[in-house]
C-alpha positions in Angstrom: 119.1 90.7 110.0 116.9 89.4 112.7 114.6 85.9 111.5 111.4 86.9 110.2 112.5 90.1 108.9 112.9 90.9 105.2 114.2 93.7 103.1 112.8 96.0 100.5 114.1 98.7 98.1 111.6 101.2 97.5 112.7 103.4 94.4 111.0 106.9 95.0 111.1 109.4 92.2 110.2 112.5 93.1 109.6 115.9 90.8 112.7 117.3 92.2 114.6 114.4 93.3 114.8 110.4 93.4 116.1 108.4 96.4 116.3 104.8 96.9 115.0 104.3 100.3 115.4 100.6 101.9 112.6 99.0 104.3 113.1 96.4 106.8 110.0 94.5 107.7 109.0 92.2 110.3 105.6 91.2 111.7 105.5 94.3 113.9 109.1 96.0 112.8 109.1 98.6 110.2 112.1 100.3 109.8 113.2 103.1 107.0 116.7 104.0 105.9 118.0 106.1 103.0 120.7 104.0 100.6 121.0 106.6 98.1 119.3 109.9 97.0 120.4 111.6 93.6 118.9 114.8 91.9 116.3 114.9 89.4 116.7 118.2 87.2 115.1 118.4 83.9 116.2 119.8 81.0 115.6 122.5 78.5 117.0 121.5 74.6 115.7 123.5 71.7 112.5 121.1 71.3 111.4 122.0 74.7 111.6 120.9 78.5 112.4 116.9 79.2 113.3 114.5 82.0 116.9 113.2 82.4 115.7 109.6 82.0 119.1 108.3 81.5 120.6 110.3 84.7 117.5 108.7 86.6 117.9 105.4 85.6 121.9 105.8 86.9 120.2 106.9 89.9 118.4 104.0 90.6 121.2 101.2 89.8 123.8 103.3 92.3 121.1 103.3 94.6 120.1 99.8 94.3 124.2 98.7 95.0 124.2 101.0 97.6 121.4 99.1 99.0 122.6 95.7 99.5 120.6 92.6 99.6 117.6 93.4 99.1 113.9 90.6 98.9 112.5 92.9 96.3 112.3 96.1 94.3 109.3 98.2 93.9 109.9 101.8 91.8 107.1 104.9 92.3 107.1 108.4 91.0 105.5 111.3 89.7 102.2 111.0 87.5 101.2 111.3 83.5 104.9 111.5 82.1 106.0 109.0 79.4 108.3 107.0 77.3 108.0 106.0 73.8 109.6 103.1 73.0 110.3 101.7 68.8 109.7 98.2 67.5 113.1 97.1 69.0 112.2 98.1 72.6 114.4 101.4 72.6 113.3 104.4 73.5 112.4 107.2 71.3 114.1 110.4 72.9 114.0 111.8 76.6 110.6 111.7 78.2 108.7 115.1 77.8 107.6 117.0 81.4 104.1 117.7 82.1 105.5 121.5 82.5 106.5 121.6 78.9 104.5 124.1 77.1 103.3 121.8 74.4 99.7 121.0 75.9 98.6 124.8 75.8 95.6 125.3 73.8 94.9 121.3 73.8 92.2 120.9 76.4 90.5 122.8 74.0 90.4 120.5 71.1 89.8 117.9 73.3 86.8 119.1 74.7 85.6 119.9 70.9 85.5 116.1 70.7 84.2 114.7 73.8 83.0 117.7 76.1 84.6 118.5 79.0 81.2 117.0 81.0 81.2 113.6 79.2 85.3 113.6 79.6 84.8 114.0 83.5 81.7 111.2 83.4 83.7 108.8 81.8 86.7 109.3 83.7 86.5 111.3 86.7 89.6 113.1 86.3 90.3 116.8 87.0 91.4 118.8 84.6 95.1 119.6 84.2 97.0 120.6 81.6 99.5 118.0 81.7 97.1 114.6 81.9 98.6 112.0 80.0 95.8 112.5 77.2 96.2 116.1 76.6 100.1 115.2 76.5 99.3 112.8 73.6 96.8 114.7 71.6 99.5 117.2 71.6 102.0 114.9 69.8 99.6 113.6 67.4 101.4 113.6 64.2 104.6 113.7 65.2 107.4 111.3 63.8 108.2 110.2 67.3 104.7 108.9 68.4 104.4 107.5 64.7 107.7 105.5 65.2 105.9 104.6 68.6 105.1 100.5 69.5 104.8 101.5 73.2 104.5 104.3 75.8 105.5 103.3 79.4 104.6 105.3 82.5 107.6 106.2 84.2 107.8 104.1 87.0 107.0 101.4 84.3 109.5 102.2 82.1 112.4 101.9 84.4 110.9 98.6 85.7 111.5 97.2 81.8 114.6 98.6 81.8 115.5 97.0 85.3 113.6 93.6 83.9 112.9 93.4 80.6 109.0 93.0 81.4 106.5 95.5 80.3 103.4 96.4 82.1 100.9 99.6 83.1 100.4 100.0 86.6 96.8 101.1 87.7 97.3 103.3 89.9 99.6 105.6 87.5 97.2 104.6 84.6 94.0 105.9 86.5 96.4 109.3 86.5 96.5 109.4 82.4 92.2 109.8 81.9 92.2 107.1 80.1 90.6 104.9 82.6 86.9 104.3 83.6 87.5 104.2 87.7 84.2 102.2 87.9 85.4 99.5 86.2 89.0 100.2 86.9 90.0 99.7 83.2 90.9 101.5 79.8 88.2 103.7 79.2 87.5 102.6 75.7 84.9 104.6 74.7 87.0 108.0 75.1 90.2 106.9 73.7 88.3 105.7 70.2 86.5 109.0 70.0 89.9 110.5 70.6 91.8 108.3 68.1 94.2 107.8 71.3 95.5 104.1 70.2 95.0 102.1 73.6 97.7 99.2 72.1 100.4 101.6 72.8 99.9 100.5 76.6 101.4 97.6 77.9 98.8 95.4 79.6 97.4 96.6 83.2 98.7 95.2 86.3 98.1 96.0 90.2 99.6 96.5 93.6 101.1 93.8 94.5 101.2 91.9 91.3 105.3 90.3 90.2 106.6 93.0 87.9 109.9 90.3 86.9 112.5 89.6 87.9 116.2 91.6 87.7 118.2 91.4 84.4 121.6 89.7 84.6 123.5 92.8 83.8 121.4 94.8 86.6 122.9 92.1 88.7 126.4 92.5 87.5 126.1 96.2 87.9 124.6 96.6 91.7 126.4 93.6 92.8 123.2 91.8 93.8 122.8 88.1 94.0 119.8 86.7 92.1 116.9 86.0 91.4 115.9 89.4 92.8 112.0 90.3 92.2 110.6 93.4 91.7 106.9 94.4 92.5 104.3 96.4 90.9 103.7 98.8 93.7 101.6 101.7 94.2 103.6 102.9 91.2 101.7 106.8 91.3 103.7 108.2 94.2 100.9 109.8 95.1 98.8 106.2 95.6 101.9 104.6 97.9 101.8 107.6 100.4 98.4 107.5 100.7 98.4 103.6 101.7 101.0 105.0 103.8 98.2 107.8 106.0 98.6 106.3 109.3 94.7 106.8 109.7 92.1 104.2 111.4 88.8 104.0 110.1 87.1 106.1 107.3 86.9 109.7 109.2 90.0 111.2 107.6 90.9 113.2 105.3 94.6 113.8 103.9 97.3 115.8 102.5 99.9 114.6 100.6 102.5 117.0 100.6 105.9 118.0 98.7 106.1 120.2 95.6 102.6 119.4 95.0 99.9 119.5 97.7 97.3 116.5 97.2 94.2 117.3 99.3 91.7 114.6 100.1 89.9 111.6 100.5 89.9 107.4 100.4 86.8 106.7 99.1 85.0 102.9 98.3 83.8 104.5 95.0 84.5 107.3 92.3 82.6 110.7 92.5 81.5 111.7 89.3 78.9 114.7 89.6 78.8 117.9 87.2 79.7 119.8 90.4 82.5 117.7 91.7 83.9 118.4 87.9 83.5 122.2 88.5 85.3 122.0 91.5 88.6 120.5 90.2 88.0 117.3 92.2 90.2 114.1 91.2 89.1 110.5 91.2 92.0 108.1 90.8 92.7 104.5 92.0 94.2 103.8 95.1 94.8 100.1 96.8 92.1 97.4 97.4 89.2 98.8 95.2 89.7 102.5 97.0 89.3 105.7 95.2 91.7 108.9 96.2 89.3 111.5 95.4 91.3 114.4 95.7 92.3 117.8 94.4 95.7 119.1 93.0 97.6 122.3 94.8 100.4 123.8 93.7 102.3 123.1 97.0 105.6 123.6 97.9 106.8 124.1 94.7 105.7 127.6 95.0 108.5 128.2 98.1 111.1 125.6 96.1 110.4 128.4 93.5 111.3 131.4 95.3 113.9 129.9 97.1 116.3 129.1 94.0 115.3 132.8 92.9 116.5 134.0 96.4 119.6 131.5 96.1 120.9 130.0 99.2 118.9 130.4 101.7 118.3 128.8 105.4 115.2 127.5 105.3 114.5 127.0 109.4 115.5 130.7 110.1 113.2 131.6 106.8 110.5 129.7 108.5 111.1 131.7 111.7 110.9 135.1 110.6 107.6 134.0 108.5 106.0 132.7 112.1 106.5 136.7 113.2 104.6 137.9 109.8 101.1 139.0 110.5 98.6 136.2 109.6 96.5 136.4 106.7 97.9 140.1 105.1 98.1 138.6 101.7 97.0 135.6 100.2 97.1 133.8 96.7 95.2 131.0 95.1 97.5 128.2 95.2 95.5 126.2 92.6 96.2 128.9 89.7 97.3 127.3 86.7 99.3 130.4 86.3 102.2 129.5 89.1 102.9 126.1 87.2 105.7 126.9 84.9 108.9 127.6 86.7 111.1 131.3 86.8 110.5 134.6 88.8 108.2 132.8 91.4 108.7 135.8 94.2 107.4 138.3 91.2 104.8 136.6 90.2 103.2 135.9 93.7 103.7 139.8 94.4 101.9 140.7 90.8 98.6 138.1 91.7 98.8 139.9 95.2 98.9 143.4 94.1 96.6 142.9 91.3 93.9 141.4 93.9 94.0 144.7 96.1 96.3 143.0 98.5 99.8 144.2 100.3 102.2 143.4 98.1 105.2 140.6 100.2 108.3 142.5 99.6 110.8 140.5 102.2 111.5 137.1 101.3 109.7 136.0 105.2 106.6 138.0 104.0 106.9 136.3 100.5 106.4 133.2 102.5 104.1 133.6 104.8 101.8 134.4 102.3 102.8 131.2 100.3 101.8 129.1 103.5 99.0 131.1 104.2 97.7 130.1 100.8 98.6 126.8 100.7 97.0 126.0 104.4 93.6 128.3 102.9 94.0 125.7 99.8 93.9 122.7 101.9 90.7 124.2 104.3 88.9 124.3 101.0 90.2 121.2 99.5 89.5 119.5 102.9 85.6 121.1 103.4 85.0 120.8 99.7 85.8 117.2 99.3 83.7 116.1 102.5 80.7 118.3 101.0 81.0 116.6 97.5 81.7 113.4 98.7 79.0 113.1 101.5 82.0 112.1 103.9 82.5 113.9 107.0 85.9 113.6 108.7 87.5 114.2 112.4 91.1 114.4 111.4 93.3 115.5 108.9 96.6 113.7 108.3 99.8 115.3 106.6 102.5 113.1 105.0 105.1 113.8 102.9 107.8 116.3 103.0 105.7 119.0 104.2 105.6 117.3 107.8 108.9 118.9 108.0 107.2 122.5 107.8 105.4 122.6 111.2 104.7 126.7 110.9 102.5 124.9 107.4 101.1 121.8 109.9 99.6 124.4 112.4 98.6 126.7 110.3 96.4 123.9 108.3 95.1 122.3 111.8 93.7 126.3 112.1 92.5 126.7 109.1 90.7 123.4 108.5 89.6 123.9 112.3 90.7 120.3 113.1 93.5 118.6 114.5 96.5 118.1 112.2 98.3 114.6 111.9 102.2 114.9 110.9 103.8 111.9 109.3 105.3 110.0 108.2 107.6 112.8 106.1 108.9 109.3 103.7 105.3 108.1 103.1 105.6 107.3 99.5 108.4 104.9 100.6 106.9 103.5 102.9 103.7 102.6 101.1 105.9 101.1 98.6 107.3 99.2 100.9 104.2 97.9 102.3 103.1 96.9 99.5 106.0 94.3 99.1 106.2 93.4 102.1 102.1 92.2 101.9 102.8 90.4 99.0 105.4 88.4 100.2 103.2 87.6 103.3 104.9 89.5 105.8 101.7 92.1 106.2 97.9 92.1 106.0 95.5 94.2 104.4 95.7 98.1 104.2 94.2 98.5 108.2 97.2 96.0 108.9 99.6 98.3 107.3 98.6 101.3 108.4 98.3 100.0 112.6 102.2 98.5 111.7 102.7 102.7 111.1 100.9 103.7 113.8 103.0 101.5 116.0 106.3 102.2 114.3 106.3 105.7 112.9 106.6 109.2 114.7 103.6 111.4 114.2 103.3 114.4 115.6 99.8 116.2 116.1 98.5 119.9 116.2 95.6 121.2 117.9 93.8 124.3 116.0 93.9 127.0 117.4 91.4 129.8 117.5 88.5 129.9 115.1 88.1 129.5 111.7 86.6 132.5 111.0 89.4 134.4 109.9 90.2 132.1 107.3 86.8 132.1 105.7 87.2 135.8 105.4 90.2 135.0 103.7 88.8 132.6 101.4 86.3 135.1 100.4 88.2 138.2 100.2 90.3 135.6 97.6 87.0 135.3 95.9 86.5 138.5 95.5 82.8 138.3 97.9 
């Protein structure tokens, strides 16, 4: 390794899948490899649907001994999933997922308690099903959370496991709504009005901030010399691949793309108006004091979906045959609640279609083309919406993620948003993690700094819009039902 230059493991735990990615990073060198990627399949046991924590966490040592020598760790995943921990520090059963059905009905009694207004004004966070709070209203009572000393986010959890230190990332905590994103702390006043006991949480720490250090036996198992560090990151996936938008200055807008779609803006403060609450909009904490105000999509979990009901299936020559479907026949809203549990994916799409007046997709190319029809109309609306809520007009819209790899979805959102379309980079999540590290060891400056070392280093590819955008509008409202 070259002098100056320094190497990070970035632990990225996706929905579907975790890899262990590896940056090398010099003052104007950034360089991305894979060491290991593993699979990340829940499962179903007679109690309900939960993540294979255990498989994961095998994941993550193989990956790390695949990885070598490494200056530090940093671990990021997927939002608002937990695991208990007893008295002793063990944990309490597999981690529930935020697709189990147990949070049906909850919102509900929630809002009985602190209205869904007040609930948005305290913490500016859209509704889901899934948040973290709803998730632990739901288990009130039970002999697990009873037995409870301490929940830990995911990407926390694994890091006490990896060094026996405990800590709550903000970024992931701002993702449970049980934080205040003014003051970027617990949100007391909700959580006592809840009964929500805000000592379960270990105690917050940021970006940047020493995480410990690698236990002895992680040593002896990945074959890594000590004392390795690991570093709170960015620790919501969501919040490393937006430090990761490859933007310069404030005229942007992005999408964060994979099984879920995260539509967008970085904003200096949270928005937190009765209509940005009506329109699903999202305020959580991103690096440096920024806010990611932002709304959720279903994304590409709808086409992940179909395709494992379709079973194997080439994806480019998929994506080829959907290019030659006529544009806008059918559309769905990619935002319905009701596409979020898994199974029969192509039926259901047809069913929403049919039931709207629309042709029904039959073939699995016209299946899809109305899945990225949707999903580009989603992001147009996301996009227009946010700069309308926020006050914040943009020029450009930038696309990272795995959806970069889709460039039939990248055009079609540069057309439907009616502005160009910035693709890459397809690992950001990785690579904001591995920013991060690499500032707080020095070798970076502040978030401009790492986002010109991506400019310089990173291929991005760009899409013009083509046409007008008045097609899609009469889509959007013909989905309205105007």
């Amino acid at each position: 390794m070259s002098a100056g230059v320094k190497s990070y493991a970035a632990v990225d735990l996706g929905a579907s899948s975790g890899r262990v990615m590896v940056g090398r990073v010099g003052s104007d060198s950034l360089e991305l490899s894979e060491a290991h990627r593993f699979p990340n399949r829940p499962v179903r046991v007679p109690e309900g649907l939960r993540w294979d924590v255990l498989g994961l966490y095998a994941g993550v040592l193989d990956g790390l001994k695949a990885a070598g020598r490494v200056d530090s760790v940093g671990i990021d995943s997927w939002a608002v999933d937990y695991g208990l921990l007893d008295a002793d520090g063990a944990l309490l059963g597999n981690p529930v997922h935020y697709r189990d059905s147990r949070t049906e009905g909850v919102a509900e009694k929630v809002w009985a308690t602190v209205p869904a207004e007040e609930l948005y004004a305290a913490t500016g966070l859209q509704y889901a099903p899934f948040n973290t709070l709803y998730q632990l209203t739901a288990a009130r009572s039970t002999a697990q959370l009873d037995r409870a000393r301490r929940l830990l986010l995911m990407p926390d959890l694994l890091t006490y496991w990896l060094t026996g230190e405990q800590g709550t990332e903000l970024t992931n905590a701002s993702t449970t709504q049980l934080i205040d994103p003014r003051t970027r702390d617990w949100a007391y006043d909700v959580a006592e009005r809840l009964g929500i006991d805000l000592g379960l949480f270990a105690p917050l720490r940021r970006p940047g901030d020493p995480a410990g250090v690698l236990r002895p036996e992680v040593l002896e198992e990945t074959g890594l010399t000590g004392p390795v560090p690991v570093t709170a990151v960015g620790s919501h996936d969501t919040a490393s691949a937006v430090a990761a938008v490859p933007a310069s200055g404030e005229r942007f807008a992005y999408i964060c793309t994979g099984t879920w779609s995260l539509a967008g803006l970085e904003l200096a403060s949270p928005v937190l108006t009765e209509e940005s609450r009506a329109a699903n909009f999202t305020n959580e904490l991103g690096l440096d004091g920024t806010v990611r105000y932002l709304r959720n999509i279903m994304g590409l979990w709808l086409l992940q979906e179909c395709e494992r009901a379709w079973g194997e299936t080439d994806l480019g020559a998929l994506l080829l045959e959907a290019s030659k479907v006529p544009a806008l026949r059918s559309v769905v809203d990619a935002g319905d609640a009701a596409f979020l549990a898994p199974g029969r994916m192509p039926e259901r799409i047809a069913e929403a279609c049919r039931a709207s007046g629309q042709p029904v997709p039959e073939s699995p190319a016209e299946v899809t083309r109305c899945i990225l029809d949707s999903l580009a109309l989603a992001h147009r609306k996301a996009v227009r919406d946010a700069q309308r809520l926020a006050g914040h007009p943009v020029d450009v819209v930038h696309v990272v993620g795995g959806g970069t790899r889709n460039a039939l979805l990248c055009q079609l959102t540069a057309d439907a948003c009616g502005l160009p379309v910035v693709a890459g980079p397809t690992e950001a999540a990785a690579l904001g993690n591995v920013l991060v590290q690499a500032r707080a060891h020095g070798l970076v400056g502040d978030l401009a700094g790492m986002r010109r070392l991506l400019v310089r280093t990173q291929p991005l590819t760009r899409y013009e819009p083509r046409g007008g955008t008045e097609r899609w509008r009469a889509a959007q409202d013909r989905l309205a039902g105007d």
